[in-house]
Backbone as JSON Lines, residues from 0, in Angstrom:
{"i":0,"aa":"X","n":[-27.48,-94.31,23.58],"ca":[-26.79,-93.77,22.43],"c":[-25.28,-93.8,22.7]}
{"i":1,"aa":"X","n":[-24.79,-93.95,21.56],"ca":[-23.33,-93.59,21.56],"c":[-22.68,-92.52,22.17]}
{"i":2,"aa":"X","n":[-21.3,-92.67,23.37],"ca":[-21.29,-91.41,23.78],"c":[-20.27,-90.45,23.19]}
{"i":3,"aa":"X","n":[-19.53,-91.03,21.87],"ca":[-19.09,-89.76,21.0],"c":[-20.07,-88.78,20.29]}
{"i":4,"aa":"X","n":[-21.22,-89.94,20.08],"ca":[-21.91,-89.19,19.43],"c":[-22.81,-88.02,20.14]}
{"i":5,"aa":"X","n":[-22.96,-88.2,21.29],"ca":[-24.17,-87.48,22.12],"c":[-23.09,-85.87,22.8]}
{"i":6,"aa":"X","n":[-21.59,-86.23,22.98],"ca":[-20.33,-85.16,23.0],"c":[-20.43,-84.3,21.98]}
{"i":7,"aa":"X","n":[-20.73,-84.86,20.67],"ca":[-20.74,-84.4,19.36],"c":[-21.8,-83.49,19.54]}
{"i":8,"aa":"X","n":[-23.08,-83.91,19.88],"ca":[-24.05,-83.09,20.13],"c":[-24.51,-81.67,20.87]}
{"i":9,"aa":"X","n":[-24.01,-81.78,21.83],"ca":[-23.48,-81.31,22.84],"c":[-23.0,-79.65,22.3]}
{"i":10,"aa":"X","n":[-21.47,-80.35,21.87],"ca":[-20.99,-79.01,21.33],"c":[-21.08,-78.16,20.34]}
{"i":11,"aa":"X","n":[-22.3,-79.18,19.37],"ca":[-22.77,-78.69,18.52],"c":[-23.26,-77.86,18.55]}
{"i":12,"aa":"X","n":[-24.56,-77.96,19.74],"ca":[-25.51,-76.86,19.97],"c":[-25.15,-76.0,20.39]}
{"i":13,"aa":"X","n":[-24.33,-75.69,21.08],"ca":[-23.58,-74.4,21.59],"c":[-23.38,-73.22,21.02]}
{"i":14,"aa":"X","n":[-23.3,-72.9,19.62],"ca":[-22.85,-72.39,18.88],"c":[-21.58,-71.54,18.86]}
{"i":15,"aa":"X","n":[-21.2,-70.62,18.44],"ca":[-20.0,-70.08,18.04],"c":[-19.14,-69.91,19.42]}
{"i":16,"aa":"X","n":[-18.23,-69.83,19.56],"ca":[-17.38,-69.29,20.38],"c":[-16.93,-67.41,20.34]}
{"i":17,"aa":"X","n":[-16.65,-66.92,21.61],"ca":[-16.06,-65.85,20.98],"c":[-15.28,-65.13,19.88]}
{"i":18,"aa":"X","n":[-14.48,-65.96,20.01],"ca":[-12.98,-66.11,19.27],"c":[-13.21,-66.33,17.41]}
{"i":19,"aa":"X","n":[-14.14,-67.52,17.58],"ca":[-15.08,-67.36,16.14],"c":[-15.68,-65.97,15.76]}
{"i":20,"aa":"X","n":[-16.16,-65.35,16.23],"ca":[-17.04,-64.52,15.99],"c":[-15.74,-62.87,16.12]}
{"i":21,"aa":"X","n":[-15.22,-63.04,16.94],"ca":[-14.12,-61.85,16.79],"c":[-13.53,-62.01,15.55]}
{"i":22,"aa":"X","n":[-12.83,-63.58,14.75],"ca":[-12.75,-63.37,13.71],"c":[-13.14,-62.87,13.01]}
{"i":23,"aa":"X","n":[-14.78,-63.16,12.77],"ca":[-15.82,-62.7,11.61],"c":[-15.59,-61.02,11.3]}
{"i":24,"aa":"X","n":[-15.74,-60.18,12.52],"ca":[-15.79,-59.36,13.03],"c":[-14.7,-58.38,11.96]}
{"i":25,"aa":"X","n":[-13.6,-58.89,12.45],"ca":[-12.26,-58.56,12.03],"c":[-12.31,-58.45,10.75]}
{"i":26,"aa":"X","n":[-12.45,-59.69,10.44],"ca":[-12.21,-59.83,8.93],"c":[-12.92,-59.03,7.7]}
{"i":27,"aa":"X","n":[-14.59,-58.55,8.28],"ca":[-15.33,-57.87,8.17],"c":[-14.82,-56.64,7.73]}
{"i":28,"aa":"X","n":[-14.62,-56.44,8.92],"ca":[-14.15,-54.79,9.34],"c":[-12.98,-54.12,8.37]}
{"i":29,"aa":"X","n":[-11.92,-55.62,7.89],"ca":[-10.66,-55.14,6.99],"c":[-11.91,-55.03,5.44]}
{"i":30,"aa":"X","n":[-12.39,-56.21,4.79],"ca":[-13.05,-56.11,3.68],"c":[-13.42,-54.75,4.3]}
{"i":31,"aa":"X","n":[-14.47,-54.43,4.82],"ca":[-15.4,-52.73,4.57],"c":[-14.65,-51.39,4.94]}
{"i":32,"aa":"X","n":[-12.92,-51.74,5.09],"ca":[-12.56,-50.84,4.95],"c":[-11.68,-50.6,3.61]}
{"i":33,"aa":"X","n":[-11.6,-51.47,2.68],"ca":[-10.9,-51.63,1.91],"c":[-11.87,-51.23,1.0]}
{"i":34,"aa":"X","n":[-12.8,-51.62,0.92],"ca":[-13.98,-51.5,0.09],"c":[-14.36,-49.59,0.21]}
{"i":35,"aa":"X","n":[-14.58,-49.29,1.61],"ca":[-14.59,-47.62,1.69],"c":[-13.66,-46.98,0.89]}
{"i":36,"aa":"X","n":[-12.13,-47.41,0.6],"ca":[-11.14,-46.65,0.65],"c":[-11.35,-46.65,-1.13]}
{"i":37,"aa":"X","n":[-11.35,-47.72,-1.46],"ca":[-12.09,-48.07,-3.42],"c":[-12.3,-47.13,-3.62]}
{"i":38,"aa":"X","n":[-13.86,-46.94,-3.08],"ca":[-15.17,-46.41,-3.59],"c":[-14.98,-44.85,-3.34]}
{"i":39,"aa":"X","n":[-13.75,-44.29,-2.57],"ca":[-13.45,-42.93,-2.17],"c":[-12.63,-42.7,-3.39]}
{"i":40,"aa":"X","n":[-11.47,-43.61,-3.77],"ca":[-10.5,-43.11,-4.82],"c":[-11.48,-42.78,-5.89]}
{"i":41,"aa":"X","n":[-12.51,-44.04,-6.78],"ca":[-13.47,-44.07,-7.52],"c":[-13.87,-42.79,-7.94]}
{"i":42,"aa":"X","n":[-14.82,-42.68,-5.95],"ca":[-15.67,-41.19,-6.41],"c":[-15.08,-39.86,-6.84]}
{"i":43,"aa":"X","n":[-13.78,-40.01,-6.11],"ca":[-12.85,-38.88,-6.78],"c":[-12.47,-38.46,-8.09]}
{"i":44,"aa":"X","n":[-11.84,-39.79,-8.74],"ca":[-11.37,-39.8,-9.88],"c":[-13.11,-39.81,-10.91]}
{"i":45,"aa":"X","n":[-13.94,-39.98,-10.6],"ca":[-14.97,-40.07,-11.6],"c":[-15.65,-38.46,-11.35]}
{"i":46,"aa":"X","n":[-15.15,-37.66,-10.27],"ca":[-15.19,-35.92,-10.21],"c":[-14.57,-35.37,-11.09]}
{"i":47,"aa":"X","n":[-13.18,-35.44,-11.15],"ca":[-12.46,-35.0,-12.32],"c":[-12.45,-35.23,-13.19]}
{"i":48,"aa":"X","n":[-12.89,-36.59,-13.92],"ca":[-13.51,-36.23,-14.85],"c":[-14.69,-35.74,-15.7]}
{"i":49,"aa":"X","n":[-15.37,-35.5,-14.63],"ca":[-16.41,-34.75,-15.01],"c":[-15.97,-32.85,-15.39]}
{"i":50,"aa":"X","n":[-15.26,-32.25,-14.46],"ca":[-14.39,-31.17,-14.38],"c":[-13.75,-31.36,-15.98]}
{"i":51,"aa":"X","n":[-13.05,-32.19,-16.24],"ca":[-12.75,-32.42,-17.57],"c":[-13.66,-32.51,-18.88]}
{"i":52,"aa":"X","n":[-14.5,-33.18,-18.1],"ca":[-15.68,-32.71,-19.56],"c":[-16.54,-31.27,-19.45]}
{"i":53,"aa":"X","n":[-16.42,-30.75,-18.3],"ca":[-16.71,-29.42,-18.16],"c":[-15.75,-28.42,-19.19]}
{"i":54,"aa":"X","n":[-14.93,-28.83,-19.04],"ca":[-14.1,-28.21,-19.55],"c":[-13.63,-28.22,-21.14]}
{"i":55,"aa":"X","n":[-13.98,-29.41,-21.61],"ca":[-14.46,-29.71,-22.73],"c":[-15.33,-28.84,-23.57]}
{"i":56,"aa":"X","n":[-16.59,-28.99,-22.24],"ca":[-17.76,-28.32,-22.94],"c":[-17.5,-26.78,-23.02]}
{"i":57,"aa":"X","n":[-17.11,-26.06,-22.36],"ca":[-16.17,-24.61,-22.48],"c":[-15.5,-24.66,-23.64]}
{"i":58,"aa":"X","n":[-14.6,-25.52,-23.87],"ca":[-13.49,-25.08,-25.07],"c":[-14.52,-25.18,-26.32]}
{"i":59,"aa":"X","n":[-15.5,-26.33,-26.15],"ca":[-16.53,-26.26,-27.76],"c":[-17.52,-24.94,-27.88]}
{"i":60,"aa":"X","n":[-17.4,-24.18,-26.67],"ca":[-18.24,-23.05,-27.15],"c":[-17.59,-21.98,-26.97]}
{"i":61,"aa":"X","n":[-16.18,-21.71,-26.9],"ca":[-15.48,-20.59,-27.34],"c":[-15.02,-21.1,-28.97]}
{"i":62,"aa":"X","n":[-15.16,-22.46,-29.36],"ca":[-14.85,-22.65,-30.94],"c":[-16.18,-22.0,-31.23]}
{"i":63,"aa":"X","n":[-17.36,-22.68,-31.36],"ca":[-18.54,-21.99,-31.97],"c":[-18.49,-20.42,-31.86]}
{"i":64,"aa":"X","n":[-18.53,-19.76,-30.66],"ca":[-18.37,-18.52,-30.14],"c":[-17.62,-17.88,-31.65]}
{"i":65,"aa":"X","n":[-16.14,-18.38,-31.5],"ca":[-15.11,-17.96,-32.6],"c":[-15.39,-18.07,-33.81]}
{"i":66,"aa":"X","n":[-15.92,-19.35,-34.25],"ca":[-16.19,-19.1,-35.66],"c":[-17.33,-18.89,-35.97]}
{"i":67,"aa":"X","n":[-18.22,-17.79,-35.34],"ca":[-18.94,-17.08,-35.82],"c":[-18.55,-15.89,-35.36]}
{"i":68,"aa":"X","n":[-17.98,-15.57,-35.18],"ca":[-17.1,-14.16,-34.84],"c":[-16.09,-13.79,-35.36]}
{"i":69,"aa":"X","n":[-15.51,-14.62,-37.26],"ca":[-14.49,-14.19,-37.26],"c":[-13.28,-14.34,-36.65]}
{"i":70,"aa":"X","n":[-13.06,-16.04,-36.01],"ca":[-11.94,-16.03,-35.06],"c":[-11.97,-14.74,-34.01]}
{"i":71,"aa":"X","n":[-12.59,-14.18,-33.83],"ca":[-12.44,-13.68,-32.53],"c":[-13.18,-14.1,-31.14]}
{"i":72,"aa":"X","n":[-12.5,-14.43,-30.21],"ca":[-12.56,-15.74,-28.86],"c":[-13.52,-14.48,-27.65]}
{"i":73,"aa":"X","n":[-13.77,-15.2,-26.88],"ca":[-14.8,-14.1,-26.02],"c":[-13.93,-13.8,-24.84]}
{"i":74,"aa":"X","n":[-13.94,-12.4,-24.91],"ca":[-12.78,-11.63,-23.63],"c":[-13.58,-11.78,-22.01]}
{"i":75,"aa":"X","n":[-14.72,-12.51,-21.79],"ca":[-15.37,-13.42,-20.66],"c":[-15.68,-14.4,-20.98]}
{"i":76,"aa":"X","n":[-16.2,-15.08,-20.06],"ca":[-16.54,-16.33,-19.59],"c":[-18.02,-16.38,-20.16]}
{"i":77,"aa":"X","n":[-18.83,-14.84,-19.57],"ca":[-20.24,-15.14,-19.53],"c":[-20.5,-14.84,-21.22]}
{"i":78,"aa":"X","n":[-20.0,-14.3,-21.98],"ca":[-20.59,-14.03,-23.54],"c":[-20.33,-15.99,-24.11]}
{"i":79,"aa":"X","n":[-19.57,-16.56,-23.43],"ca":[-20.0,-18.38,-23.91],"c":[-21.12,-18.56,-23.61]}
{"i":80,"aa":"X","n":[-21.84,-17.74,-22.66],"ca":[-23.17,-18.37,-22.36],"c":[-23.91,-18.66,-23.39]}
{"i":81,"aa":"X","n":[-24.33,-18.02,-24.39],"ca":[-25.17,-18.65,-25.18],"c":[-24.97,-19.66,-26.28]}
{"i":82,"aa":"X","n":[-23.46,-20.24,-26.12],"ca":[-22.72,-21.21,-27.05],"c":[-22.83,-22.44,-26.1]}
{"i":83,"aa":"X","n":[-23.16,-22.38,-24.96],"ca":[-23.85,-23.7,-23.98],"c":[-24.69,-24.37,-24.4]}
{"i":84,"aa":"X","n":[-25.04,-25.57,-23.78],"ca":[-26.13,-26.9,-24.22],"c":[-27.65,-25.97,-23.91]}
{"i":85,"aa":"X","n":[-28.5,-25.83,-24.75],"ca":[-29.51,-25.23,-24.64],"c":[-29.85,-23.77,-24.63]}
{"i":86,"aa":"X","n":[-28.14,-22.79,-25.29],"ca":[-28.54,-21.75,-25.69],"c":[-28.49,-21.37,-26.92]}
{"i":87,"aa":"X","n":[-28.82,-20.2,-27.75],"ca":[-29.29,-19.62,-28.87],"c":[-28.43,-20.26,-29.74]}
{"i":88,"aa":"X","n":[-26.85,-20.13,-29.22],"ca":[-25.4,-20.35,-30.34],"c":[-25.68,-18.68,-31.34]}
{"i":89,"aa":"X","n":[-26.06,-17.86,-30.68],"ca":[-25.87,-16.39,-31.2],"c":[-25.2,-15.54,-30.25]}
{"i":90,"aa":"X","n":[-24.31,-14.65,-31.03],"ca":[-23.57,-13.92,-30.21],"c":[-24.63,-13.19,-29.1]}
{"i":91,"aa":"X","n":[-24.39,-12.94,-28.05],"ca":[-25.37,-11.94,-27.25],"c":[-27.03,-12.38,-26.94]}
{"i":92,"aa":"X","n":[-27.33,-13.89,-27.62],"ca":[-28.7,-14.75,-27.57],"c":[-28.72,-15.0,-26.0]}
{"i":93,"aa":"X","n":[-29.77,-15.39,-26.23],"ca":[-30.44,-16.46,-24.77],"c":[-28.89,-17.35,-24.43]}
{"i":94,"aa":"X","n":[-28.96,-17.52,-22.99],"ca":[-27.85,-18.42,-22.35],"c":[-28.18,-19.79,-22.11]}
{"i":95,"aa":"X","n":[-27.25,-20.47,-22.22],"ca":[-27.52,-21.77,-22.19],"c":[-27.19,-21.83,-20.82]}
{"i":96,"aa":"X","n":[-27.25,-23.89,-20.45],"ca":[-26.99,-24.17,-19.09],"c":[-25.59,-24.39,-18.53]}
{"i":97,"aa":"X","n":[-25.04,-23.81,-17.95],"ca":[-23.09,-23.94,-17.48],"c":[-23.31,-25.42,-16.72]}
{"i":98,"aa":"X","n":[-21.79,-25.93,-17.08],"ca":[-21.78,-27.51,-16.15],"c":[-21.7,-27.28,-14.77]}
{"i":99,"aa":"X","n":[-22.35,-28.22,-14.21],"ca":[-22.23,-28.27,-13.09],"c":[-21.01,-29.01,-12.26]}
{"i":100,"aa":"X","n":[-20.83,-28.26,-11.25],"ca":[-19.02,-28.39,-10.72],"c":[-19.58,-29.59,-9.82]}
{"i":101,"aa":"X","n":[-19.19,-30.8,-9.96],"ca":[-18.97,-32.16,-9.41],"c":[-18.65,-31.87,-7.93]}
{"i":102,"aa":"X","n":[-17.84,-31.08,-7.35],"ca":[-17.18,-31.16,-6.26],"c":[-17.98,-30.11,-5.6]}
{"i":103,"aa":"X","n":[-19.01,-29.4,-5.86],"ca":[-20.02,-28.25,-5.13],"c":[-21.28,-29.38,-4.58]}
{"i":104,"aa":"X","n":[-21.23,-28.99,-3.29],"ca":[-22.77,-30.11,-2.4],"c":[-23.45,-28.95,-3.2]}
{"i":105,"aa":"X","n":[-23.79,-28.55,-3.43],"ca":[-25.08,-27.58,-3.87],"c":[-25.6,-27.69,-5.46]}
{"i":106,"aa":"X","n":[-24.71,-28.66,-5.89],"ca":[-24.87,-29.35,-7.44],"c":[-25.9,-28.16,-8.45]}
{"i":107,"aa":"X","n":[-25.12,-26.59,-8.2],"ca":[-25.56,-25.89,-9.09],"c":[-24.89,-26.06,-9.91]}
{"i":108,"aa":"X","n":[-25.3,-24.8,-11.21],"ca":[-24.78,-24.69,-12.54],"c":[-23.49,-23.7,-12.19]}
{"i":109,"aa":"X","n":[-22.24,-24.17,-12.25],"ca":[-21.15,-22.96,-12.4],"c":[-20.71,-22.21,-13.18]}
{"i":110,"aa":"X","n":[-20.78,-20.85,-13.22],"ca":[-20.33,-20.36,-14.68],"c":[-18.38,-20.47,-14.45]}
{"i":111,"aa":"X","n":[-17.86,-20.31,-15.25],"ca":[-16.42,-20.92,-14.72],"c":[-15.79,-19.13,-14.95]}
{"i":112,"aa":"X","n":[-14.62,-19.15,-13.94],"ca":[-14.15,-18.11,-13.61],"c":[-13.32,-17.08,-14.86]}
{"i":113,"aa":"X","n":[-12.99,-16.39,-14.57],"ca":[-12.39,-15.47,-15.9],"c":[-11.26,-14.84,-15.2]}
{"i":114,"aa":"X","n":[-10.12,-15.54,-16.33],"ca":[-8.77,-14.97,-15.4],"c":[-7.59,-14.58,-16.52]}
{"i":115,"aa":"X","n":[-6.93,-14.51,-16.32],"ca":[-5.55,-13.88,-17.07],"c":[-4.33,-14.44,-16.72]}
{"i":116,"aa":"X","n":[-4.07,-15.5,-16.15],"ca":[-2.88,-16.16,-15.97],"c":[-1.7,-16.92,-16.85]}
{"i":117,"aa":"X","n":[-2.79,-17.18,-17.99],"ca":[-2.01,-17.85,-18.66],"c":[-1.32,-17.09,-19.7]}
{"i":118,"aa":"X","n":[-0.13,-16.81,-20.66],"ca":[0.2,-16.09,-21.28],"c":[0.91,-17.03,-22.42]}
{"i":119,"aa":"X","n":[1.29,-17.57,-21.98],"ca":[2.04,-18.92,-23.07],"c":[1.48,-20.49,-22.8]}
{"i":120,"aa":"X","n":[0.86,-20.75,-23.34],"ca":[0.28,-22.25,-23.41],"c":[1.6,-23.28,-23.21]}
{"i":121,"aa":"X","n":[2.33,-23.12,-24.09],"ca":[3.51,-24.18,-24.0],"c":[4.02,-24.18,-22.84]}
{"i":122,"aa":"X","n":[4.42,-23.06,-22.44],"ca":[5.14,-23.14,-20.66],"c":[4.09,-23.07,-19.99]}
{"i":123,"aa":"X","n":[2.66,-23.46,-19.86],"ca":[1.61,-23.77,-18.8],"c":[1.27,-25.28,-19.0]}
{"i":124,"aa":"X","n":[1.69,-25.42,-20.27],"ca":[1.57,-27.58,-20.31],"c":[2.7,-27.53,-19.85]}
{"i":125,"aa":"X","n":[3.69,-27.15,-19.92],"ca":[4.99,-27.92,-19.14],"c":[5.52,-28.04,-17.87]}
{"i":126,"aa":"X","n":[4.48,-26.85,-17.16],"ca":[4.66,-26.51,-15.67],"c":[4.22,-28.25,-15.3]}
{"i":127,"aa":"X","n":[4.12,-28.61,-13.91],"ca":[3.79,-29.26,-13.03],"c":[2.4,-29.66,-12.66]}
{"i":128,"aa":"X","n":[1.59,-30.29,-12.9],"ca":[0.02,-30.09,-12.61],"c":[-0.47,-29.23,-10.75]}
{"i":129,"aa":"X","n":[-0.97,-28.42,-10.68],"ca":[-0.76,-28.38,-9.65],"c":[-0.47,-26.75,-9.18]}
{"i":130,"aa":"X","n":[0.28,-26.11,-10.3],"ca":[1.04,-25.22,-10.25],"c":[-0.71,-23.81,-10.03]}
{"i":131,"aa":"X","n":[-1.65,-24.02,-10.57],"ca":[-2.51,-23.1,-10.85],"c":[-3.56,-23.66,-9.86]}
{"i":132,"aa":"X","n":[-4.37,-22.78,-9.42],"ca":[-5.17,-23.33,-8.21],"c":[-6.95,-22.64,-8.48]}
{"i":133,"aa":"X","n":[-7.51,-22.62,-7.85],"ca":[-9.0,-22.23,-7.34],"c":[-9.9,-23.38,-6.53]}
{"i":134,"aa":"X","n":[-11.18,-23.06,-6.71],"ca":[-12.01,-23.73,-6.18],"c":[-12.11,-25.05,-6.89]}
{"i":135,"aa":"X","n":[-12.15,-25.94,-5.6],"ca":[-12.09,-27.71,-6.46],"c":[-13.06,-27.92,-7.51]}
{"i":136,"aa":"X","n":[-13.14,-28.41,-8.77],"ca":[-14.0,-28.75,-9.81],"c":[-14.31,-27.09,-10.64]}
{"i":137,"aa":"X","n":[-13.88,-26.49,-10.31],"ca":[-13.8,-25.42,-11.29],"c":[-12.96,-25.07,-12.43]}
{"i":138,"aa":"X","n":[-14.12,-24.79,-13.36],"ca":[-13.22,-24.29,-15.17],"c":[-13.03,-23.0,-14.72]}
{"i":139,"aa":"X","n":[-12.03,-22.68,-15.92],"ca":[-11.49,-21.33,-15.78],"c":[-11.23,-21.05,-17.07]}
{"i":140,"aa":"X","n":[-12.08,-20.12,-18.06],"ca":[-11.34,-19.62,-18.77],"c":[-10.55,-18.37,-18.79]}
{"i":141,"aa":"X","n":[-9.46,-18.74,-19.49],"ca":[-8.3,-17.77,-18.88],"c":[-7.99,-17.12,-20.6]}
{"i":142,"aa":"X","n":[-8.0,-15.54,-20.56],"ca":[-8.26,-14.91,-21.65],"c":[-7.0,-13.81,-21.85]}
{"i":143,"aa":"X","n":[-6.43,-14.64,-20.91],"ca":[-4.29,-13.38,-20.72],"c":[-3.64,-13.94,-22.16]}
{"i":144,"aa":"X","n":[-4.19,-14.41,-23.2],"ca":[-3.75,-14.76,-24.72],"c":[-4.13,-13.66,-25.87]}
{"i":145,"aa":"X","n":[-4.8,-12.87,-25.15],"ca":[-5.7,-11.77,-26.41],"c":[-6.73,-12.27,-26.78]}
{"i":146,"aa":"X","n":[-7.67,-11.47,-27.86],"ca":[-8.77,-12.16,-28.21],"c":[-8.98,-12.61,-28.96]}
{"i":147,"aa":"X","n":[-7.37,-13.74,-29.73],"ca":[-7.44,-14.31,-30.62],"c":[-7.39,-15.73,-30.26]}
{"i":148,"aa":"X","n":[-7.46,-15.96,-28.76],"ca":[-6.39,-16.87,-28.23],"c":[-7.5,-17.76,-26.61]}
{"i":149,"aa":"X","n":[-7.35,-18.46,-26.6],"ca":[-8.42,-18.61,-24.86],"c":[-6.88,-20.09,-24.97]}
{"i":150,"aa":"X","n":[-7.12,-19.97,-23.33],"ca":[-6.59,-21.56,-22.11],"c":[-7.93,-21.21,-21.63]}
{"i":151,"aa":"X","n":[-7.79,-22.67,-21.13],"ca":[-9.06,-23.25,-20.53],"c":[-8.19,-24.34,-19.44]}
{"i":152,"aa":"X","n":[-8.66,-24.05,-17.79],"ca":[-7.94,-25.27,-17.43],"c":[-8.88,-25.67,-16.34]}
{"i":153,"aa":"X","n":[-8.96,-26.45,-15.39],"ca":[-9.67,-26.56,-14.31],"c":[-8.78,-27.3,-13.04]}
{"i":154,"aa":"X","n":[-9.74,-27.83,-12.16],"ca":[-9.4,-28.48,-10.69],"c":[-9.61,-29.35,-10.41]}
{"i":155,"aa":"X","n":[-8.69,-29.96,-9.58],"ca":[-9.21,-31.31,-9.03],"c":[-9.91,-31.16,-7.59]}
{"i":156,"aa":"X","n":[-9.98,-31.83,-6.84],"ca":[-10.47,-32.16,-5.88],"c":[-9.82,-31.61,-4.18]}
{"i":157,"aa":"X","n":[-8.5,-31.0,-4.73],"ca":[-7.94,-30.06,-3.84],"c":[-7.99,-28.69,-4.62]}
{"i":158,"aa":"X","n":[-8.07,-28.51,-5.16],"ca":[-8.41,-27.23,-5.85],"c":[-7.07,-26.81,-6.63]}
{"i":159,"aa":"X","n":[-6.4,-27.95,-7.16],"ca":[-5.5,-27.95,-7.62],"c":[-5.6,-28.08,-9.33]}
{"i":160,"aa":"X","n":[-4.18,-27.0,-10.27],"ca":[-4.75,-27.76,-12.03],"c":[-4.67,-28.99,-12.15]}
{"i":161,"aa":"X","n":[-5.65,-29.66,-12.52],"ca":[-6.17,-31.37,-13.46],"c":[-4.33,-31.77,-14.41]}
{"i":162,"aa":"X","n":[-4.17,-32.68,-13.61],"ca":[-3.22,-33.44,-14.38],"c":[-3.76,-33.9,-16.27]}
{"i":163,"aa":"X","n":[-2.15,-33.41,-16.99],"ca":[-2.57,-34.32,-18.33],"c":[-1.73,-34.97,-18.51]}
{"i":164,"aa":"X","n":[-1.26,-35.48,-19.29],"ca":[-0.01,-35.97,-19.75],"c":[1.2,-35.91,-19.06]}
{"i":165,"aa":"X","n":[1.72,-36.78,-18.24],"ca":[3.15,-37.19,-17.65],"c":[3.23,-36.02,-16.28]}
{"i":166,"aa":"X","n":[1.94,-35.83,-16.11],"ca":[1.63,-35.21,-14.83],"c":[1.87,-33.83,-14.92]}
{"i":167,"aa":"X","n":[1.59,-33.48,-16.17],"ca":[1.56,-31.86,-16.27],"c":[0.34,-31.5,-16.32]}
{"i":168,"aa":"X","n":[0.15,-29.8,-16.56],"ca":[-0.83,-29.49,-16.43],"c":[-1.78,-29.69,-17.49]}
{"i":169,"aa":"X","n":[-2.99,-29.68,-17.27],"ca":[-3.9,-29.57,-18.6],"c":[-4.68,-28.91,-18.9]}
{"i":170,"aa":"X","n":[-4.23,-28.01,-19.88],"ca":[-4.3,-26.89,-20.51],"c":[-4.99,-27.09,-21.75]}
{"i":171,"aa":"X","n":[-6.39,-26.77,-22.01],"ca":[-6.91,-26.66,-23.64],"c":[-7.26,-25.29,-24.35]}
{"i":172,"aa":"X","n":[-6.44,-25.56,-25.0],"ca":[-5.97,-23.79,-25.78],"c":[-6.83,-23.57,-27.58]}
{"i":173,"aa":"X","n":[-6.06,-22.97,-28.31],"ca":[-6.76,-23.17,-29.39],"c":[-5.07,-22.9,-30.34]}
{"i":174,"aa":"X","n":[-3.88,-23.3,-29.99],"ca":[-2.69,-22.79,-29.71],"c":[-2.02,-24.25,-29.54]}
């Protein structure tokens, strides 16, 4: 036989070299970390918004709450209970189910906290996102408006208020 060809052979069978294979390695290692770092921003940002539709679902059952009450808004958290997905929608009825906080390993139902911080809606959208705090993925309705009046705000993922608009806070009022 030919002896380029049988050289050819030779090194054929050998297979990879180190140096080949440290590449692979490498190159590997950058894709699956790039790919980790994605799928972390992803899972984050697809938390908050869930926190956001939590929060959603709060502000639609202090409306129901209200307009069957005469515009008057609920001075807790827990009298929304029965304006939740699967309760009565009567004042003082059976309770429905509270959202569950995205950012809790224990993927219970949270009832969201009851606070008094807010006093003016306009200067709480204009603050800074950030400025109001609690537990990460937690609603808050905040009832420091009277009981004509609810904020509603929640958390991100540091337990910081949910950015809205131009990185302020986000605040859903009825105001």
């Amino acid at each position: 036989m030919n002896a380029p060809i049988q050289n050819f052979r030779r090194r054929c069978s050998r297979g990879f070299t180190i140096i080949e294979l440290l590449v692979v390695v490498v190159i590997t290692g950058i894709l699956a970390g790039t790919g980790l770092a994605n799928y972390i921003s992803a899972q984050s940002k697809s938390k908050v918004a869930q926190t956001k539709a939590n929060m959603h679902t709060i502000q639609l059952a202090a409306e129901s709450y209200g307009s069957d009450t005469a515009g008057w808004y609920p001075s807790t958290a827990a009298d929304l209970a029965p304006y939740l997905p699967g309760g009565s929608n009567t004042p003082g009825g059976a309770a429905g189910a509270w959202p569950v906080n995205p950012f809790s390993t224990s993927g219970q139902s949270d009832p969201p906290d009851d606070r008094s911080n807010i006093t003016n809606v306009v200067a709480a959208r204009s603050q800074a996102a950030g400025s109001l705090h609690d537990t990460p993925g937690k609603v808050v309705y905040d009832h420091g408006l009277g009981t004509h009046a609810y904020a509603i705000w929640g958390c991100n993922d540091n337990g910081n208020s949910i950015a809205g608009a131009s990185g302020k806070q986000l605040v859903l009022a009825n105001q």
